[in-house]
N, C-alpha and C positions, 0 to 999 in steps of 0.2 A: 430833419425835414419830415413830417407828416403824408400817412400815405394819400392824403385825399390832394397833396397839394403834388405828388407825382404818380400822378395814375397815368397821363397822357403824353409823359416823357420815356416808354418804352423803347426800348430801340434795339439791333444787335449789339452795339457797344454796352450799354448800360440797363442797370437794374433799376425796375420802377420797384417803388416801395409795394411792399406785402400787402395785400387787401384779403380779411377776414371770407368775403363773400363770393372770394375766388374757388373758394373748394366746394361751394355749392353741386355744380356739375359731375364731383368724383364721390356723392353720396349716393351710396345706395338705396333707393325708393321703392322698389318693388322688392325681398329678396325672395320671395316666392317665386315670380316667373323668373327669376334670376338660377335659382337653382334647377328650376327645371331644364332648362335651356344648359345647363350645365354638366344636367343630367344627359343630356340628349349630344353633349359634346363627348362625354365620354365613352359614348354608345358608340360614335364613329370613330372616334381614336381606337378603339378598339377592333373596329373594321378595319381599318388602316393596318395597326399591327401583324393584324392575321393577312394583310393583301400581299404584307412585307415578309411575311415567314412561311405562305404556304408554298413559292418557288424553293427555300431555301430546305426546307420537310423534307422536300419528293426529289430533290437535286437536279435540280430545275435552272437554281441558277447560286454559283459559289458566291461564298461571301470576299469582299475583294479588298473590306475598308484596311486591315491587316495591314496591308504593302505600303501604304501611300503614310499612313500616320508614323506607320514604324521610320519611315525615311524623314515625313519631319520631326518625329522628335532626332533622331539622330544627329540631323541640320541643325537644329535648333540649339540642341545642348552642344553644340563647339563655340556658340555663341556664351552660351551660359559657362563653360570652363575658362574663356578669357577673362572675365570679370569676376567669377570665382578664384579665379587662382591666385589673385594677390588684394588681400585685405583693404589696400588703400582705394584701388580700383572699387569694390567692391561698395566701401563708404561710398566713396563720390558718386558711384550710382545710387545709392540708396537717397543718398542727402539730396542730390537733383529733383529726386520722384518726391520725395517727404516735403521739402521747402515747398512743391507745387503746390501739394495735400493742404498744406496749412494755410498759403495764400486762398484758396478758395474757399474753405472754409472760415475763415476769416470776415471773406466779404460775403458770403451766406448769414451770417451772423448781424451782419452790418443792416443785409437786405430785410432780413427778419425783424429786425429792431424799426425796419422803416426808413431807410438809409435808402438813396440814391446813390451804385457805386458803378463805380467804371471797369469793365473788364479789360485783362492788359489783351494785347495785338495777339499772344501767343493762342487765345483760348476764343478769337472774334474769325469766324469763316462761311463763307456761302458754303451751305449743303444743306440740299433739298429736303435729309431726312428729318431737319430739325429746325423746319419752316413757321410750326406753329411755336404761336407766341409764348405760352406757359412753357416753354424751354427758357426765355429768359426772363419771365415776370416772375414765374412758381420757384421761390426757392429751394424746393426736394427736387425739380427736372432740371433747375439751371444747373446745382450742385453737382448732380450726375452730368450732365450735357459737357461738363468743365471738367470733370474728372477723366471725363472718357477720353475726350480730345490729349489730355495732357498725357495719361497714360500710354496711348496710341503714338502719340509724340515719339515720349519717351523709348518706347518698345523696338521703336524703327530706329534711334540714334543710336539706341545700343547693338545693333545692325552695322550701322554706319561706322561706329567708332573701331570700334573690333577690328586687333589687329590681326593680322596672322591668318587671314579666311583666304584661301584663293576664290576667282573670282565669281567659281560656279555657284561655290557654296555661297559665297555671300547674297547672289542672285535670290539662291532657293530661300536663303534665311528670310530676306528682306521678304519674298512673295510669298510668305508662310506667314510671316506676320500680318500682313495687311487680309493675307482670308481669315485668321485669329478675329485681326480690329473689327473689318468687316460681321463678322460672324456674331461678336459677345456686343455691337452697338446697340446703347438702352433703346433706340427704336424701332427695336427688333422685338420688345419683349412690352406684354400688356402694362407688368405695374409699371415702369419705368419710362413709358412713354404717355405724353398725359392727350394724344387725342385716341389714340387707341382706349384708355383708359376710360375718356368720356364715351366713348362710342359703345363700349362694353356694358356700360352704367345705364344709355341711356335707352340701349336697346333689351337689358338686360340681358345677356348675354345671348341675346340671336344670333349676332354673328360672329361666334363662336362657335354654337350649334350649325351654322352653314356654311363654316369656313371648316371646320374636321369633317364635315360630307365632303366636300371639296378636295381637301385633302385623301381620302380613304379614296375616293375616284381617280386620282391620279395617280396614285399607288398603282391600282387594279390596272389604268390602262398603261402604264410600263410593266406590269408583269413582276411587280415585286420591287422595281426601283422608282423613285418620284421621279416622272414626268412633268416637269412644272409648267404651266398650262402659262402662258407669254400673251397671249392673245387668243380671241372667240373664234376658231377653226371652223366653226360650223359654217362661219359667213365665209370661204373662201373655197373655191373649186378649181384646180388646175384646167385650164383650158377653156374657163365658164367667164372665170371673172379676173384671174392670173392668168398671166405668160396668155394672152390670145392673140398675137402680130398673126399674120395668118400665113401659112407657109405647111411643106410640107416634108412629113420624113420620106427621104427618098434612098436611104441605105441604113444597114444594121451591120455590125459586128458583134464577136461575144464580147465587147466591151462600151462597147457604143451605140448610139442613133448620130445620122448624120440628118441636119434641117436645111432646106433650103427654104425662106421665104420670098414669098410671094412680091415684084416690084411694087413701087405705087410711084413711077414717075417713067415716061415716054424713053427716056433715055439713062442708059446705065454705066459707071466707069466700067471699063475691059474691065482689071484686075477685081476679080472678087474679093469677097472679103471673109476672112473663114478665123472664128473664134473657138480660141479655147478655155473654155472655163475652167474652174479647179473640180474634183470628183470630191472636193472634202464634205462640198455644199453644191446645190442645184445650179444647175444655168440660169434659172428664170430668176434672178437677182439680178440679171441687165434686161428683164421683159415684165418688171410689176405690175403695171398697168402701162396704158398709153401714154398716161401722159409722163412715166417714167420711166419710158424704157427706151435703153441706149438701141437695142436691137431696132425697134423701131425708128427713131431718128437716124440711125445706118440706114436702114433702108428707104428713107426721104429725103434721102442727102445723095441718093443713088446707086448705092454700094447695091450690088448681090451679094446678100447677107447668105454666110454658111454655118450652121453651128453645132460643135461636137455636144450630147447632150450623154453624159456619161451611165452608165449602168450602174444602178443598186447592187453593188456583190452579194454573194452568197458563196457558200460550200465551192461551188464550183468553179468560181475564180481566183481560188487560193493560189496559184502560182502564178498569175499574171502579173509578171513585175514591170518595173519602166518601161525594158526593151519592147514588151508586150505594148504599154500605152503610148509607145513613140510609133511600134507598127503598125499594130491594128486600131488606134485613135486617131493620131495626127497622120501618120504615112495612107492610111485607109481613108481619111475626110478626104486627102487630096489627090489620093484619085479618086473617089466619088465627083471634086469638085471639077476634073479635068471633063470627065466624061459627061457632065452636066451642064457645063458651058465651054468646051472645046479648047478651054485657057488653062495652060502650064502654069502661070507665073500667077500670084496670088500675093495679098498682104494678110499678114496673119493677125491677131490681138490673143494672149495669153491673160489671165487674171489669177493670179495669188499664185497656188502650184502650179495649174495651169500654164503661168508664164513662165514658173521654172522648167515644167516640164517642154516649152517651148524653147527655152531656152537651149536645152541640154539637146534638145533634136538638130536644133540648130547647128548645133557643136558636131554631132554626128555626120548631118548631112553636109557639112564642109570636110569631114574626112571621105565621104560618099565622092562627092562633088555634086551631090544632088542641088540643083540654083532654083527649085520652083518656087519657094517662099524668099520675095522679091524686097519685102519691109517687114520688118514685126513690130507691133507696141508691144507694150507690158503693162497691165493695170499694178501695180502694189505689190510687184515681182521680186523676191529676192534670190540671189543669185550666189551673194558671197552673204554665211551665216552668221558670220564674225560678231556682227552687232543685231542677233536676229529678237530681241526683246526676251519679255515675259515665258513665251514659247517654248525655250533654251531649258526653264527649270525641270521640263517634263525627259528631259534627251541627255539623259546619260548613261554610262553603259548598264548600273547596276536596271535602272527604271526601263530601258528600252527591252533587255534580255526577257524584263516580268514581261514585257508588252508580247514579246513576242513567243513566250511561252503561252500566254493565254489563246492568242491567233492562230497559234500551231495547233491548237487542240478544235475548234472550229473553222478555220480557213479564212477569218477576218477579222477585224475590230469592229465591236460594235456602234454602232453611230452615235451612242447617248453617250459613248466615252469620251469621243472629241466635241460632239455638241459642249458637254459639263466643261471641257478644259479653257475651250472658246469663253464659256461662260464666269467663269471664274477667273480672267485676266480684265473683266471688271465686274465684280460679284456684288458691290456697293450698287450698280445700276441694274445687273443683268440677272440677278439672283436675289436681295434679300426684298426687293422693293415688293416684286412680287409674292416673295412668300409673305410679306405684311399683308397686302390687300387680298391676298387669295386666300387665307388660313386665318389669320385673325382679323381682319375687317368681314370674311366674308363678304367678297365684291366679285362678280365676273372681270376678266379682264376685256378690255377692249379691241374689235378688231382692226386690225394695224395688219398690213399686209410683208411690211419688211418682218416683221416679228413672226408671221406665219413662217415666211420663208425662212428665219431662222431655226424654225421648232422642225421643221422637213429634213431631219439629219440623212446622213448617208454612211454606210457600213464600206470598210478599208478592206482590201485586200492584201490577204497576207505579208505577199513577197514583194507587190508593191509597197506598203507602207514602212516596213523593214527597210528595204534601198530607200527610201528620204530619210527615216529616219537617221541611221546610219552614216547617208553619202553626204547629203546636206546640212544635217543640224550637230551630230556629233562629229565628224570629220572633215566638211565643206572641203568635199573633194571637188567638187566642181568649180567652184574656185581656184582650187590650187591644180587646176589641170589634170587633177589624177582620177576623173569617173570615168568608169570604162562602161560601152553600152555597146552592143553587138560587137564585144571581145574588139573593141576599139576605144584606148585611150584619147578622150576628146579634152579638145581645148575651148574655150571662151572665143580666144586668141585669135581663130580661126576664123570667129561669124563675121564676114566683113560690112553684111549689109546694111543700109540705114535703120537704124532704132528710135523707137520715142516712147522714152521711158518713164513714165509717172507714177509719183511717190504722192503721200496723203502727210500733213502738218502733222497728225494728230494719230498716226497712224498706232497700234498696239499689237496688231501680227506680223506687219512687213513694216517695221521702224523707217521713217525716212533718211536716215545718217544711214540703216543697212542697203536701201534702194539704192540711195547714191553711191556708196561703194562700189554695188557691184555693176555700177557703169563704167566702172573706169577696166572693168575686166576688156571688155568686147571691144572683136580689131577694129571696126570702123566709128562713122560717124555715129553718135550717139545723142538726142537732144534729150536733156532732163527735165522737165515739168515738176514742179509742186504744187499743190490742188490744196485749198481748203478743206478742215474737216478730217474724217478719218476712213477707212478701211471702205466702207461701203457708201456713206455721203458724199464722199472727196469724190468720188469714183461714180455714181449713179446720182449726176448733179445737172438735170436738162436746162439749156439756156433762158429758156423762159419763165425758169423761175428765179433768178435772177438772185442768185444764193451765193455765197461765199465768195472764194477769189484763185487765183492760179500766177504762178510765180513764175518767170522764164529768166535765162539768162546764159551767159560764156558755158563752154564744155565744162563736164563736171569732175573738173580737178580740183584736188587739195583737200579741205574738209567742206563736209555742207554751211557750217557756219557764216566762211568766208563768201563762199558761191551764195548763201540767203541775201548778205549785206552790199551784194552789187548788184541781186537780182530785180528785174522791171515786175511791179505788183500790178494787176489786171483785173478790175472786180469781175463778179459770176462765173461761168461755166467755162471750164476750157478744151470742151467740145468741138467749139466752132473753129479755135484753134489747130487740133488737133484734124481736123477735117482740111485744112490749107493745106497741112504738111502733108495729109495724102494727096492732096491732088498737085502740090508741088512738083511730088516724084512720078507719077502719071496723071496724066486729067484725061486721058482719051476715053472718048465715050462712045457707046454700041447701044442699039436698038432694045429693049427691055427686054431678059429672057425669061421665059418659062419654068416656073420651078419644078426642079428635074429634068429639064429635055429629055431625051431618049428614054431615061427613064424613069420605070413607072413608079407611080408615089406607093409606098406601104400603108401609111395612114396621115391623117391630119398632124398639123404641128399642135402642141408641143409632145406628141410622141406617148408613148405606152412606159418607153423606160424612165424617165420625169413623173409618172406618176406611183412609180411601188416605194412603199414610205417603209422607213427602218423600224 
């Protein structure tokens, strides 16, 4: 078949024939301003370089890559000794990868001749990175596009198959590969991706030249490590245009601000409502704007809204461990919230550690007999780590000891450390997209307000982050009823009060098969929710936008599996939901109160400690 009689039969599936006049676009037309602009690229890689070595000169800041490579090769080659160690093995990997080599190559040849060919199912996939068409009209970008995939395939079966891996390793292996795939995909790289390619052509290399400023700038504003700029920062002001529900801080700890906002309706439920966020990330992830913030539909749903707003550590809160954030976080918000509306009994909401940490108070205060906190939710809570995901490869004893020798030496983790980790358990979305468009497209990024809120890292405290570490992820003592918190071994067992527990489909830090587990811990009534979407969509999804879906059904025994396949599907928010069941367990309503009563406000919401950035 001739190419002019299949120019218009392009598709994912198949190859249009070769057209001569396709490489127009990847000619170089100017090489003059091309090299200059090249020249001017290398002028700021070279700023870059020195942004990157003048911390590391003056001992400013140690070099850290060492630890983490040395662990995956080590991962990695137990994978490569199974398949080495016996010849046959070692063929039949090889012949798998070869046999792919040739079929592609094959019909690259086909295509080039002018052939119409069909690519098999194994090498046809929706991914964004390789949207534009010259991936499968160009036979040098299909060739690689086909190579990559099959490789990538390959890399992770040989993962898969491997026998003999307990099950950590094989975690870390499989998540070592996928930052590999991720990392070396041709759309990552000028010549090998052909809109980068036209763009570098037809700009001659400007943005290039404005993507290594770009680069050398983000260097500088991490201080020696990239910063990778997510979204336009300039366009967003805490308190201006994020997190503004209006309320006000009405207590401080050395570990927290406590908020109370402000009502906007005549009458209010008795039981407050008093949230605790995780300290890993800000609270104003349920306050983005109005028309996406949970805190504010709490408070127009009638709740007196209370919220722990946790503090940026430093040096100074290196020993503040859990017991510290169960006293002076959650034990301190609720007496704040007593003496601010004259009410004992309280329902609580926990999100991510957050809810473990609500969790585990919980546990505490039934060996207390302390009864103020009446119901708790849980946003995306895990409880038992058993099946705690991606997460898991960071938390073992050699990798936790590094962690915690580095912590030891300044009194915290630094926030770009868990930001990068967060970021890299999806690096394909959360990591290379953007170094494409910000380095080699040279493009500003866009402003996106969850993406702000993501770049707003938070720095860990020592001996708290050791205790989860430790109690949670490598030991899931909590679980197993062995965490001891004020030199009191606490049970699950114990919490008997009503829970409503919601897990995210899509979730990749609190897995929903792990949410559901760790319902089946807790002594009483427990209601499970599953919510469309993932971690923070599932979870920050207002009814009016009329998004995704929420899954209800029987108590959550057996596996999530079974509980998915009898559960009742519900399209959009499950909000409103979730608003019945509180007023199920109380609906009584009191006259609208005063943020703070008695006492007097410190400053406007959202607070002073929400604003010091890592």
């Amino acid at each position: 078949m001739t190419a002019d009689k299949v120019d218009d039969t392009t598709s994912k599936s198949g190859f249009a024939g070769f057209d001569p006049k396709s490489v127009e676009p990847y000619i170089v037309k100017d090489p003059e301003s091309l090299a200059i602009n090249l020249a001017r690229a290398a002028e700021h890689m070279g700023k870059a370089a020195s942004a990157w070595l003048a911390p590391r000169e003056t001992g400013q800041r140690a070099e850290t890559y060492a630890e983490p490579v040395s662990d995956m090769v080590k991962t990695l080659s137990k994978v490569t000794e199974y398949w080495l160690s016996d010849p046959r093995r070692t063929l039949e990997a090889q012949t798998n990868l070869m046999g792919s080599f040739f079929g592609i190559w094959s019909r690259t040849i086909q295509q080039m001749g002018g052939d119409s060919v069909a690519e098999p199912e194994a090498v046809q996939r929706e991914d964004k990175r390789f949207a534009d068409e010259d991936w499968v009209k160009n036979p040098f970008f299909a060739f690689i596009r086909q190579a990559y995939f099959v490789t990538s395939d390959w890399a992770e079966r040989m993962v898969e198959d491997a026998d003999g891996l307990d099950d950590h390793t094989r975690l870390k292996a499989a998540f070592y590969i996928r930052q590999i795939s991720s990392a070396l995909s041709p759309s990552n790289f000028i010549t090998t991706n052909p809109q980068l390619y036209r763009e570098t052509v037809a700009s001659s290399g400007a943005n290039l030249a404005k993507g290594m400023q770009m680069l050398a700038e983000d260097i500088a504003a991490g201080r020696g490590e990239l910063r990778l700029r997510q979204t336009d920062t300039s366009k967003f002001a805490i308190g201006e245009n994020i997190a503004i529900t209006p309320g006000k801080v009405i207590a401080q700890s050395d570990v927290c601000q406590v908020i109370q906002y402000e009502a906007s309706t005549e009458t209010v439920l008795k039981r407050p409502l008093l949230i605790v966020p995780p300290w890993i990330n800000k609270f104003y992830v349920l306050d983005l704007n109005p028309q996406k913030s949970f805190i504010k539909w709490a408070v127009d749903q009638g709740h007196t809204v209370f919220v722990i707003s946790w503090v940026n550590p430093d040096e100074r809160h290196a020993r503040k461990d859990w017991e510290a954030y169960a006293r002076e976080g959650i034990g301190f918000a609720l007496d704040t919230v007593e003496t601010a509306t004259g009410e004992r009994e309280v329902n609580a909401v926990g999100y991510c550690v957050g809810g473990t940490l609500l969790a585990a108070t919980l546990a505490l205060h039934a060996a207390e007999r302390d009864k103020r906190i009446r119901s708790a939710t849980f946003f995306t809570t895990q409880v038992d780590f058993t099946y705690a995901g991606d997460l898991k490869v960071f938390a073992d004893e050699d990798q936790i000891r590094q962690v915690e020798a580095k912590m030891n030496t300044i009194g915290y983790l630094e926030g770009s450390k868990m930001a990068t980790a967060f970021n890299m358990l999806r690096a394909s979305e959360l990591i290379w997209p953007y170094f494409v468009n910000n380095y080699l497209k040279g493009q500003e990024p866009m402003p996106f307000d969850l993406l702000y809120w993501n770049s707003d890292s938070t720095r860990m405290p020592a001996a708290n982050h050791s205790f989860y570490l430790r109690n949670c992820y490598l030991e899931n003592k909590l679980a197993k009823g062995e965490m001891v918190l004020a030199g009191k071994q606490v049970s699950l067992g114990d919490v008997t009060i009503p829970i409503y527990n919601l897990a995210t489909k899509e979730d990749h830090i609190a897995p929903a098969k792990s949410v559901f587990l760790g319902s089946q811990l807790f002594g009483g009534k427990v209601t499970f929710v599953l919510s469309g979407s993932g971690h923070i969509a599932g979870v920050v999804n207002p009814p009016d936008k009329n998004k995704y879906q929420f899954w209800t059904g029987g108590p959550a025994k057996g596996d999530l599996e079974a509980w998915f396949d009898k559960a009742k599907e519900t399209p959009g928010s499950w909000w409103p939901h979730w608003q019945q069941w509180i007023e199920q367990l109380d609906d009584r309503r009191v006259p609208a109160r005063k943020a703070g009563g008695p006492l007097n406000a410190i400053e406007d919401a959202p607070g002073s400690y929400v604003r010091d950035r890592a």
